[in-house]
N, C-alpha and C positions, 0 to 999 in steps of 0.2 A: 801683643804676642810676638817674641824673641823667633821668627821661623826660621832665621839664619841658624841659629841653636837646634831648634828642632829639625832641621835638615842634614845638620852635623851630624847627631846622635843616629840620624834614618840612616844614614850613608855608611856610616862605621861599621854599622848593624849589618846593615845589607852585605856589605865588601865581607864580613867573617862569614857570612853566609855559601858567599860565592869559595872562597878560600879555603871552607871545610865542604864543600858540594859531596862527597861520597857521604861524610856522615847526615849531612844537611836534606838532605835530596834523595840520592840514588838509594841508602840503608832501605830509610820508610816505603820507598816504591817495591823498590826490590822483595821484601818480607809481607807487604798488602798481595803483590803478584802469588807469592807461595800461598795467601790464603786463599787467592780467585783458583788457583788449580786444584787447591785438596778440597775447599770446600763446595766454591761454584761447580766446575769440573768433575771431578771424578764424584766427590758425596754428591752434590747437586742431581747428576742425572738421575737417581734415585729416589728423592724425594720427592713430595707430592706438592701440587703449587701452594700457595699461601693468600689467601686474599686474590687469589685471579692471576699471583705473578709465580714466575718459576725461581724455582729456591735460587740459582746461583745469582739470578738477576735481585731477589730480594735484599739478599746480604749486601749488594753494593753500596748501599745508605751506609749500613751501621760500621762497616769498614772503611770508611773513608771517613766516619764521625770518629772513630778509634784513633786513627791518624791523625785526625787535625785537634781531636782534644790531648794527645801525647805531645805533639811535638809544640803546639803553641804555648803549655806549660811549660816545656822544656828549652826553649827558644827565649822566653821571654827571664827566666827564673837565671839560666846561663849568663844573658846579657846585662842583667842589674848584677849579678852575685859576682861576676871579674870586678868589675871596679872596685867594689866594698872589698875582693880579696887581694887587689894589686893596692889598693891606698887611693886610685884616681877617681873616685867617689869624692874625695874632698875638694879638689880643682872643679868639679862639676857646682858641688856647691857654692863656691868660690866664685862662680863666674856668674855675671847679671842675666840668672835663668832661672823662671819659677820650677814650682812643683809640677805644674802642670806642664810645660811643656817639656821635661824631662820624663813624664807618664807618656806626652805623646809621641817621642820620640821613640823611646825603647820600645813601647808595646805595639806603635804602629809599627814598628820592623819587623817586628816576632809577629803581629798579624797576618804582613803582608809575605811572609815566608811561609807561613801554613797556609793561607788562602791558594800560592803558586801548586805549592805539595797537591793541595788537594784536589785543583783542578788538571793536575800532572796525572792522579790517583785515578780520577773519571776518566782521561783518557786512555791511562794504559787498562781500565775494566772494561773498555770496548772490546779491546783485541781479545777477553776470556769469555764475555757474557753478551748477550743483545738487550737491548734495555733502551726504553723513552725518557725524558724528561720531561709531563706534564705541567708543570708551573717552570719553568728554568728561572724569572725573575726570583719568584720566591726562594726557587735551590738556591741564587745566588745572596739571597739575603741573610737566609740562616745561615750559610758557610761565613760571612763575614761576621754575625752577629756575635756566633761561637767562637771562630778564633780570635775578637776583639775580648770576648768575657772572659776567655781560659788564657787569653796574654795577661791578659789584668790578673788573674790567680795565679799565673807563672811569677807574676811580676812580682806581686807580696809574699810567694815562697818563697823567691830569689833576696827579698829582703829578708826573711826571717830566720834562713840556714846560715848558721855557723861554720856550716865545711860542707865540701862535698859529698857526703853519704847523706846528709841532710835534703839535697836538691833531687833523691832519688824516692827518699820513701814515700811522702803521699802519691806521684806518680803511678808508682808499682806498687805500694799497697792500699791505697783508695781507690786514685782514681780506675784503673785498667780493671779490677775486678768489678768497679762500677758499672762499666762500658758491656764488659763480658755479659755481667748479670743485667744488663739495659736494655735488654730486646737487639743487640745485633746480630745474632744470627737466629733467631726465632721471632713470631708474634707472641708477646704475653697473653692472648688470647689462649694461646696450647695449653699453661698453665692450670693448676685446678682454682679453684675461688679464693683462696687464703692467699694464694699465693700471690694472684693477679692483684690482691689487695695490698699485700705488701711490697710489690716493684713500684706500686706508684711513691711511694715515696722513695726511691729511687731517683735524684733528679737528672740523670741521665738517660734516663726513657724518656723525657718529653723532647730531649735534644734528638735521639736516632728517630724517634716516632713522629717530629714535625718535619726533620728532614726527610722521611721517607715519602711521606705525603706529598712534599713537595716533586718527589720523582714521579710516582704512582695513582697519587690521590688515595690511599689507602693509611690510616692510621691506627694506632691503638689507642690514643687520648686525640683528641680536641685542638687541632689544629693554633685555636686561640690559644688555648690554656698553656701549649708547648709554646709559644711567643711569650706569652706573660712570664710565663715560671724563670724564663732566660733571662728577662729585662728585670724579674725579681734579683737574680744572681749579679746579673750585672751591676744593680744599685748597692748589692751591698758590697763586692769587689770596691767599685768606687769609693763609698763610705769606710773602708778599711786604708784605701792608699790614701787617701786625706787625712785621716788619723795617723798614720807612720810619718808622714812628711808633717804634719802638725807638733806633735810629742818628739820628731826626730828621733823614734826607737830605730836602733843598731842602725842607725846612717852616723851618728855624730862621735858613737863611740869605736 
């Protein structure tokens, strides 16, 4: 294992990180803040609890899952798609470094940038709502599990866009109305029976629904089955970047 390589690739990652900090950082908080005041805040006091918690404290899962499955796509999809669009895709290949550790290089940057966000996100949802963390180990597990899977889907957008309108559309037209419709500011429970049948195939309900648990202990699925369904995404992410780096589609051309 090349970790001089894979430490190169963290480091470049990280430094455009710090270098676009407004877009990087401050945008995401900034816009999650606006949803802690209209939603938590003013709608919130309004609303009746949910499962035993108060509305503005419930939504704090599914908006902080909103943000780290946005920007981990978007983080990760940015950082492979410059080189493929500057040309220095081919020196990468050029240099004695597999497939693998140029997966773990990008994706652990673009991981560890949403992981920051989103424990940035939990702390500025103090200052709007009051709220526990009953499992905190587990919060912490599904936060890395998700921005490890959704850097990995970032990662094979970012190979698969030909141009920059490309790096935006499943973002903004899959995933975010996924997220919307995935239980973050509701229980699927409220739902009537058809409907509750058809979020579950949704697989962004098992991501806001096992992270909620892990704050509250309150879920709408199965605690396990929100683990599985992830580790299901994540195997096939994986089995997709090994086939791109295998066949060399759009790296060689």
């Amino acid at each position: 294992m090349n970790f001089y390589a894979i430490r190169a690739i963290y480091l470049f990652e990280m430094a455009r990180a710090w270098r676009t900090l407004m877009q990087s950082v401050l945008s995401p908080v900034i816009s999650t803040s606006l949803y802690f005041v209209v939603f938590g805040s003013a709608i919130g006091s309004h609303m009746v609890d949910i499962d035993g918690v108060s509305y503005g404290a419930y939504i704090v899962p599914g908006m902080i899952m909103l943000s780290l499955l946005t920007q981990s796509i978007a983080n990760a999809s940015f950082g492979i798609y410059m080189p493929r669009f500057s040309g220095t895709i081919y020196e990468i290949h050029s240099a004695p470094i597999s497939y693998v550790e140029i997966v773990t290089g990008y994706v652990g940057a673009a991981a560890s940038k949403s992981i920051i966000l989103g424990l940035i996100m939990l702390a500025t949802a103090r200052l709007f709502v009051s709220f526990e963390v009953v499992h905190p180990f587990w919060m912490l597990g599904f936060l890395v599990l998700t921005a490890v899977t959704f850097s990995l889907f970032g990662f094979i957008i970012g190979i698969w866009a030909d141009g920059f309108e490309k790096l935006q559309i499943i973002p903004l037209m899959i995933i975010t109305p996924l997220t919307f419709l995935g239980g973050t500011f509701y229980s699927i429970k409220m739902l009537p029976p058809f409907w509750q049948t058809a979020t579950l195939f949704n697989p962004v309900v098992y991501l806001v629904s096992g992270f909620r648990w892990a704050f509250y202990g309150v879920s709408d699925v199965s605690v396990g089955v929100s683990v599985g369904m992830t580790l299901v995404f994540l195997a096939v992410c994986l089995i997709a970047v090994r086939w791109i780096f295998k066949t060399g589609y759009r790296l060689k051309t």
